[in-house]
Each structure stands twice: as structure tokens, then as C-alpha cells.
PyMOL CGO cylinders between C-alpha atoms (Angstrom):
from pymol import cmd
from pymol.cgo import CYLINDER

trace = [
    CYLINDER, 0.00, 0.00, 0.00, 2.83, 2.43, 0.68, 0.3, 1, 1, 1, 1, 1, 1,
    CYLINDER, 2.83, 2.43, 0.68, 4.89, 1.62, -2.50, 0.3, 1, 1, 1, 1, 1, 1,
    CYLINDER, 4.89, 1.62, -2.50, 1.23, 2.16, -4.47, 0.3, 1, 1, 1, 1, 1, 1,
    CYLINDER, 1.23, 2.16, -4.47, 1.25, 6.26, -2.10, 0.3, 1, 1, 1, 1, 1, 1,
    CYLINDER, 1.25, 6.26, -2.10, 4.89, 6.49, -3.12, 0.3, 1, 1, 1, 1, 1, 1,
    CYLINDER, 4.89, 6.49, -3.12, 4.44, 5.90, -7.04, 0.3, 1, 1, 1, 1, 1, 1,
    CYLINDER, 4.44, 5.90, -7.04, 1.44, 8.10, -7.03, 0.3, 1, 1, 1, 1, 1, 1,
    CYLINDER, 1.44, 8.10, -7.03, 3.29, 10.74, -5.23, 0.3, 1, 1, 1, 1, 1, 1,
    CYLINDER, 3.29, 10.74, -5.23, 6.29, 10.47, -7.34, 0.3, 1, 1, 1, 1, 1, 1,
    CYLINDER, 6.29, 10.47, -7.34, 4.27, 10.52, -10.63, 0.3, 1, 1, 1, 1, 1, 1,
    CYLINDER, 4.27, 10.52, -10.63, 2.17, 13.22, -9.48, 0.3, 1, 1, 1, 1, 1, 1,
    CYLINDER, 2.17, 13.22, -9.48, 5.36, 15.26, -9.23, 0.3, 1, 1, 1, 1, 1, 1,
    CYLINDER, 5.36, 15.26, -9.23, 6.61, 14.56, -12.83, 0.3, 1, 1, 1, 1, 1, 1,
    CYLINDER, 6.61, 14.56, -12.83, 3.43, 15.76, -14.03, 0.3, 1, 1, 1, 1, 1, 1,
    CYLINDER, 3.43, 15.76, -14.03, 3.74, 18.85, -12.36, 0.3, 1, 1, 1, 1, 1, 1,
    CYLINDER, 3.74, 18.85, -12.36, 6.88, 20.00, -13.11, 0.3, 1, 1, 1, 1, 1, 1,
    CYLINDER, 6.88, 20.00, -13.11, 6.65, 21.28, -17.04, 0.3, 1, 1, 1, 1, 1, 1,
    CYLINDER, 6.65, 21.28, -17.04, 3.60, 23.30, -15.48, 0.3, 1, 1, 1, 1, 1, 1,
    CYLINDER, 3.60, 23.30, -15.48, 5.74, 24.73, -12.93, 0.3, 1, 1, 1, 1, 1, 1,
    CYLINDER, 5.74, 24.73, -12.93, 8.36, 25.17, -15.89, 0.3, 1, 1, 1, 1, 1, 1,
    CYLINDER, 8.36, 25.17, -15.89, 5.85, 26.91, -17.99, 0.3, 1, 1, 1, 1, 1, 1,
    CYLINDER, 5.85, 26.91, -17.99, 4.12, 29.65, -15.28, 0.3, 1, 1, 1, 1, 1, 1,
    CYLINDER, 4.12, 29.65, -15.28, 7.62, 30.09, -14.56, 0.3, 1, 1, 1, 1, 1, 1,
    CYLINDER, 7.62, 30.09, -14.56, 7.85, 32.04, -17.82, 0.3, 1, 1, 1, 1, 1, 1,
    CYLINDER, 7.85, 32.04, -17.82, 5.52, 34.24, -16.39, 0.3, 1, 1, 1, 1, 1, 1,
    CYLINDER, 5.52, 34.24, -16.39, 6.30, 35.74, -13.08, 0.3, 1, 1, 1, 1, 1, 1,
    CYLINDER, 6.30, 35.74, -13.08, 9.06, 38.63, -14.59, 0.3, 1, 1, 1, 1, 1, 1,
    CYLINDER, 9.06, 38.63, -14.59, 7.65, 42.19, -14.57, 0.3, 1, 1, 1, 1, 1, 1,
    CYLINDER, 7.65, 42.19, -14.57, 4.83, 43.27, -16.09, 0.3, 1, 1, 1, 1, 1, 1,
    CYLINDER, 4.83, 43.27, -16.09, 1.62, 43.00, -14.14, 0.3, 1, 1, 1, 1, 1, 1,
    CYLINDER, 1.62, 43.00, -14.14, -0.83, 39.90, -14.30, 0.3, 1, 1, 1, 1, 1, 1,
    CYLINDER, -0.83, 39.90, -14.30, -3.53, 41.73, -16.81, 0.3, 1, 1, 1, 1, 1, 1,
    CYLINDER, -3.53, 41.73, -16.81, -0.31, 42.08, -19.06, 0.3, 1, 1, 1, 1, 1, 1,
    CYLINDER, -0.31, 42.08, -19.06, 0.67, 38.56, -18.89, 0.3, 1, 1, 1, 1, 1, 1,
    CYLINDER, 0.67, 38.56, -18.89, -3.01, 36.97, -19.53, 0.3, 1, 1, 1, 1, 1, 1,
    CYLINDER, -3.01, 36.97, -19.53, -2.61, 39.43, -22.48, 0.3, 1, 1, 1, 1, 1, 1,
    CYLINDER, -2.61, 39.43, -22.48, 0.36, 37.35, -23.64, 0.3, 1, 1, 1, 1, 1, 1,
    CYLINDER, 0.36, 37.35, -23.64, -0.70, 34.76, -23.04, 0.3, 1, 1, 1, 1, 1, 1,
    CYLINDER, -0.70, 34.76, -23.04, -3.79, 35.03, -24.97, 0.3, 1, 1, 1, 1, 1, 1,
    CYLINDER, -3.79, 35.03, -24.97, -2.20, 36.25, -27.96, 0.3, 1, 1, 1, 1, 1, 1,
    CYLINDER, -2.20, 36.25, -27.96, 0.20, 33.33, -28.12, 0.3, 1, 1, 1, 1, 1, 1,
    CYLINDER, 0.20, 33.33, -28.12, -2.83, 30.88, -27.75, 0.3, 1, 1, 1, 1, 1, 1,
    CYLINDER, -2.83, 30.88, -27.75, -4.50, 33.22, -30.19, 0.3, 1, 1, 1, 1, 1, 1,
    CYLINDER, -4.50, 33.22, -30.19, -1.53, 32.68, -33.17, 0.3, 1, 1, 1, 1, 1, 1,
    CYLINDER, -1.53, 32.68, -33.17, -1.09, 29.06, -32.59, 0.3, 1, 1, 1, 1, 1, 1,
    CYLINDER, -1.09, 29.06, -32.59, -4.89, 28.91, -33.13, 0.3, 1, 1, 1, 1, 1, 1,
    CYLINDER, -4.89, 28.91, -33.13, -4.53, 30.85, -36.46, 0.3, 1, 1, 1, 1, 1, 1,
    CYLINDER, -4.53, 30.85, -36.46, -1.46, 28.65, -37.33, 0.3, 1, 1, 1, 1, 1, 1,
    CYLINDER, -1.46, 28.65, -37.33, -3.29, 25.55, -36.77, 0.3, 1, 1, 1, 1, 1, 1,
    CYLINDER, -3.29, 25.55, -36.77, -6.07, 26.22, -38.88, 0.3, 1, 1, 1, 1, 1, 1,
    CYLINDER, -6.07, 26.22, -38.88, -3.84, 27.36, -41.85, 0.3, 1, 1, 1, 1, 1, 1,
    CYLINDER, -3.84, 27.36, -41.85, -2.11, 24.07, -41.46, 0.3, 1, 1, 1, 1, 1, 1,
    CYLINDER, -2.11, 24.07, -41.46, -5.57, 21.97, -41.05, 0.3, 1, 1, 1, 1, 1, 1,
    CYLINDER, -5.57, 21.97, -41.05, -7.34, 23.91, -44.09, 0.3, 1, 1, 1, 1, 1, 1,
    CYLINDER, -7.34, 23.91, -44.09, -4.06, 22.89, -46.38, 0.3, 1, 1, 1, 1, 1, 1,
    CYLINDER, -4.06, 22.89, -46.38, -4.02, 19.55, -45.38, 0.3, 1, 1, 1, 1, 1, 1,
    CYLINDER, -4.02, 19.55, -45.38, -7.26, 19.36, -46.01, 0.3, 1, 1, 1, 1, 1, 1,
    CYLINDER, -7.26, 19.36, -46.01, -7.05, 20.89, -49.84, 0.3, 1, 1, 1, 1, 1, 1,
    CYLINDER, -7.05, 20.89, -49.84, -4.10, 18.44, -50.42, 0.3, 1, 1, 1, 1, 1, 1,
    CYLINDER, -4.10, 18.44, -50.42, -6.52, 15.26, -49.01, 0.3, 1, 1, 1, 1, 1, 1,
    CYLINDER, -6.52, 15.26, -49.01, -9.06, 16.27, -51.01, 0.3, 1, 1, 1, 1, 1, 1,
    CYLINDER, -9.06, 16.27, -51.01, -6.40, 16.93, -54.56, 0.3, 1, 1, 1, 1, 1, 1,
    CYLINDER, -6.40, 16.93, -54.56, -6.38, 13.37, -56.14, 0.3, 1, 1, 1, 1, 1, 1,
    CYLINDER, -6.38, 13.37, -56.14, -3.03, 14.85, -58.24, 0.3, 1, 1, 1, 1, 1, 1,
    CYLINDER, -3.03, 14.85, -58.24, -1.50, 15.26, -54.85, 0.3, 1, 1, 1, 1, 1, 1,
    CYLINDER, -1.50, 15.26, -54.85, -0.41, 12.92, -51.77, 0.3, 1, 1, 1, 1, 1, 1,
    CYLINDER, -0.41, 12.92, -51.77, -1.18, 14.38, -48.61, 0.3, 1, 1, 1, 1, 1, 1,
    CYLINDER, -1.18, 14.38, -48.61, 0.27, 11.30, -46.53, 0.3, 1, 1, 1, 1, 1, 1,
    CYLINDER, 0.27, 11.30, -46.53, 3.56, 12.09, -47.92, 0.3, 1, 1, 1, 1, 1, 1,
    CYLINDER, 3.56, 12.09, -47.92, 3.62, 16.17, -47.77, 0.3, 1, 1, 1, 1, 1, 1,
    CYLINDER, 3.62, 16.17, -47.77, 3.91, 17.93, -44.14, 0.3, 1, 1, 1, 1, 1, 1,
    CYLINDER, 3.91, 17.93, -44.14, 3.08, 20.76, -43.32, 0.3, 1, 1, 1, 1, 1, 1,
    CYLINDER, 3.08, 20.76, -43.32, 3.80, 23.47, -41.01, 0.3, 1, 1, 1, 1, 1, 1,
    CYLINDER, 3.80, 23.47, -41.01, 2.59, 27.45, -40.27, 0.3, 1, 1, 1, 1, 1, 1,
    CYLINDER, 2.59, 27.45, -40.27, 4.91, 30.06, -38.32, 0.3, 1, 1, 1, 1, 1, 1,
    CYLINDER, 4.91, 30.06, -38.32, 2.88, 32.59, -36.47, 0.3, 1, 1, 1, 1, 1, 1,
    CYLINDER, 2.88, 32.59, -36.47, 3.59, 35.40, -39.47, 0.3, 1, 1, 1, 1, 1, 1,
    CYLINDER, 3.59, 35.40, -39.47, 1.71, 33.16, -41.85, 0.3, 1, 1, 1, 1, 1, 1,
    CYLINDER, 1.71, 33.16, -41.85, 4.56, 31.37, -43.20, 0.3, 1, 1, 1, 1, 1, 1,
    CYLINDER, 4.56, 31.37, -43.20, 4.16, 27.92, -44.52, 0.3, 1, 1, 1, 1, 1, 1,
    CYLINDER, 4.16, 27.92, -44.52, 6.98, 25.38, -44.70, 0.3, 1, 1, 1, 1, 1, 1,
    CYLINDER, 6.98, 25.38, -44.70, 6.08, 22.32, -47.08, 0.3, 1, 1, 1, 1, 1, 1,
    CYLINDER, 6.08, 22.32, -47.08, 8.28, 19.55, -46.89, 0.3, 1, 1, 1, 1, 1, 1,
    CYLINDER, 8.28, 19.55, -46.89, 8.38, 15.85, -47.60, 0.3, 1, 1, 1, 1, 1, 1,
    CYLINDER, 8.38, 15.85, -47.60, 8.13, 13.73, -51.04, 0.3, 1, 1, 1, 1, 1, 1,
    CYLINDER, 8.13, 13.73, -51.04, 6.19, 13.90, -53.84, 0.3, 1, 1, 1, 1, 1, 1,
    CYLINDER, 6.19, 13.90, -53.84, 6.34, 11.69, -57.03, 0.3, 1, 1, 1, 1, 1, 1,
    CYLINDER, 6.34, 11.69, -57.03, 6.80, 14.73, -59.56, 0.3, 1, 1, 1, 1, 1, 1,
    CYLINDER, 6.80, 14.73, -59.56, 7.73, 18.73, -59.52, 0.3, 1, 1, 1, 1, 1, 1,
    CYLINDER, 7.73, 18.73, -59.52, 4.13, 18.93, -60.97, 0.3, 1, 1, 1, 1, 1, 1,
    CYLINDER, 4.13, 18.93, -60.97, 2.81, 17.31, -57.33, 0.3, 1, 1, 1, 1, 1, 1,
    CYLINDER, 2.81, 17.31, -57.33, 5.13, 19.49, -55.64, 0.3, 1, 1, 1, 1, 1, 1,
    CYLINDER, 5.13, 19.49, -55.64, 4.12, 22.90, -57.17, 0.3, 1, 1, 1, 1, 1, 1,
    CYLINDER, 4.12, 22.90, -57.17, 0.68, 21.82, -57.01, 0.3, 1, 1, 1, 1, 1, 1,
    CYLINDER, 0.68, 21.82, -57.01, 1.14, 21.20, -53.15, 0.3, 1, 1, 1, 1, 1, 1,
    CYLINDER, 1.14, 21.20, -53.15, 2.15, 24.97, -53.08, 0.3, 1, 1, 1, 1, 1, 1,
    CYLINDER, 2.15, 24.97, -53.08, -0.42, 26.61, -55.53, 0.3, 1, 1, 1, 1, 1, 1,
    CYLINDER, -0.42, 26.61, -55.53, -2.87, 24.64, -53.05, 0.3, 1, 1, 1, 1, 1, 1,
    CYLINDER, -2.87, 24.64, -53.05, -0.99, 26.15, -49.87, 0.3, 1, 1, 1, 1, 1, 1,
    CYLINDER, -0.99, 26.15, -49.87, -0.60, 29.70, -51.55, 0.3, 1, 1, 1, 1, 1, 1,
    CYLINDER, -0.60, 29.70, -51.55, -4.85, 29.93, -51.84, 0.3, 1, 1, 1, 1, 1, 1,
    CYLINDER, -4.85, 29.93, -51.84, -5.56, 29.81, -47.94, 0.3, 1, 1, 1, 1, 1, 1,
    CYLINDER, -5.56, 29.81, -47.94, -6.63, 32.80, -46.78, 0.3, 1, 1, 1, 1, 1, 1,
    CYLINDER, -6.63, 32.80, -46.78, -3.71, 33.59, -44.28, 0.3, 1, 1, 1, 1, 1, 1,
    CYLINDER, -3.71, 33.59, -44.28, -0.67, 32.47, -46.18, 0.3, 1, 1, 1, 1, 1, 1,
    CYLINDER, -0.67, 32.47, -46.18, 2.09, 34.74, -46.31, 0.3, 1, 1, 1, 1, 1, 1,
    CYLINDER, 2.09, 34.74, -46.31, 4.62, 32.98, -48.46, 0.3, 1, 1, 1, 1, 1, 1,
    CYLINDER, 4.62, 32.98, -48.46, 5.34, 29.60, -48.63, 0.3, 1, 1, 1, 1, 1, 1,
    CYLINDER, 5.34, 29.60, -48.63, 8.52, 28.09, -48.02, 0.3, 1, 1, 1, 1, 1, 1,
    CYLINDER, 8.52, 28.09, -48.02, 8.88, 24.92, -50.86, 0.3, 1, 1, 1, 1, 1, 1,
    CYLINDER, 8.88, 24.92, -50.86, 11.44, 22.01, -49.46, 0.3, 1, 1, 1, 1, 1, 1,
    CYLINDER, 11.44, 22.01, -49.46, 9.18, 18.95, -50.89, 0.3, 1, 1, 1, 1, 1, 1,
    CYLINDER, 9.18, 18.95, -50.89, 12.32, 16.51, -52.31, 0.3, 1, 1, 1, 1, 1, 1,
    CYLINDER, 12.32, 16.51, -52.31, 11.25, 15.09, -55.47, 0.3, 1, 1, 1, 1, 1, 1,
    CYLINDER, 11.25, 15.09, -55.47, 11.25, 11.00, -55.54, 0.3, 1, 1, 1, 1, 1, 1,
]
cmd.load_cgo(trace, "trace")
């Protein structure tokens, strides 16, 4: 029964420490309505990142010219995208990008697809 209390304990403690790790980030100057501001604007850009991604991954699954299982990609937080992986032809790779270039959102896009 104590070895069970122990391993809870102990594994209760790992869990906590990148949470620690991250409000750590937090407690330098500024007051608290200006770090829920940050914070909140960080969340806010990786939402808008993540739906760039998810709406190009989702043009490329639905291209039948195009693999999607083989092409990753990836949105900085200025709009960026970063395509990378195989495709079979430069034709599936600059389709991959015209695809990319028509989300709304899309800065530039960033074309390291390797041809196979």
C-alpha cells in the first residue's frame, strides 16, 4: 500500500513540473492583466497557425493529383508555410504549393518537398 502512495506521489510530481516550468515564464515584470494578455495572444496565433495548417491539409486530401500522406506541413505565427516531404513529380510538388498559396492567411510559402 505504501509503494502504491509512493508511485502516485512520485508521478504526481513529474506531471507537475513542465507546469511549474511553464508559469515560470511568467512571473518577470509586467503586471498579471499584461501577462493573460500574452498569453492570450500566443494561444490566439497558434490557433490561427493551426487552422492554416488543417485547411491545407485538407485541400491536399481532397487533390487526387496530390499525396497528402507524404507532404507535411507546417505554419509560423507570421503566416509562413513550410512544405516539406516527397512527392512523385515537380508537378505534385508545385501543385502542393499553388494549393498552400490559396488559404486565406498564407504569407509565403517556403517549398522544401524533395522530389522522388
Amino acid at each position: 500500500m505504501k509503494s502504491k502512495l509512493a508511485i502516485s506521489l512520485a508521478l504526481m510530481g513529474a506531471l507537475a513540473l513542465p507546469v511549474a516550468g511553464y508559469t515560470s515564464d511568467y512571473t518577470g515584470g509586467g503586471s498579471e492583466s499584461d501577462r493573460s494578455s500574452s498569453a492570450k495572444e500566443s494561444a490566439k496565433e497558434f490557433v490561427k497557425d493551426s487552422v492554416i495548417t488543417t485547411k491545407i491539409k485538407a485541400k491536399l486530401a481532397k487533390e487526387k493529383d496530390v499525396s497528402a500522406m507524404h507532404i507535411k506541413v507546417d505554419t509560423d505565427k507570421a503566416g509562413v508555410v513550410y512544405l516539406s516531404g516527397t512527392a512523385k513529380s515537380q508537378a505534385e510538388a508545385d501543385r502542393a504549393v499553388a494549393l498552400a498559396r490559396e488559404v486565406e492567411g498564407v504569407t509565403s510559402v517556403e517549398n522544401k518537398i524533395e522530389i522522388k
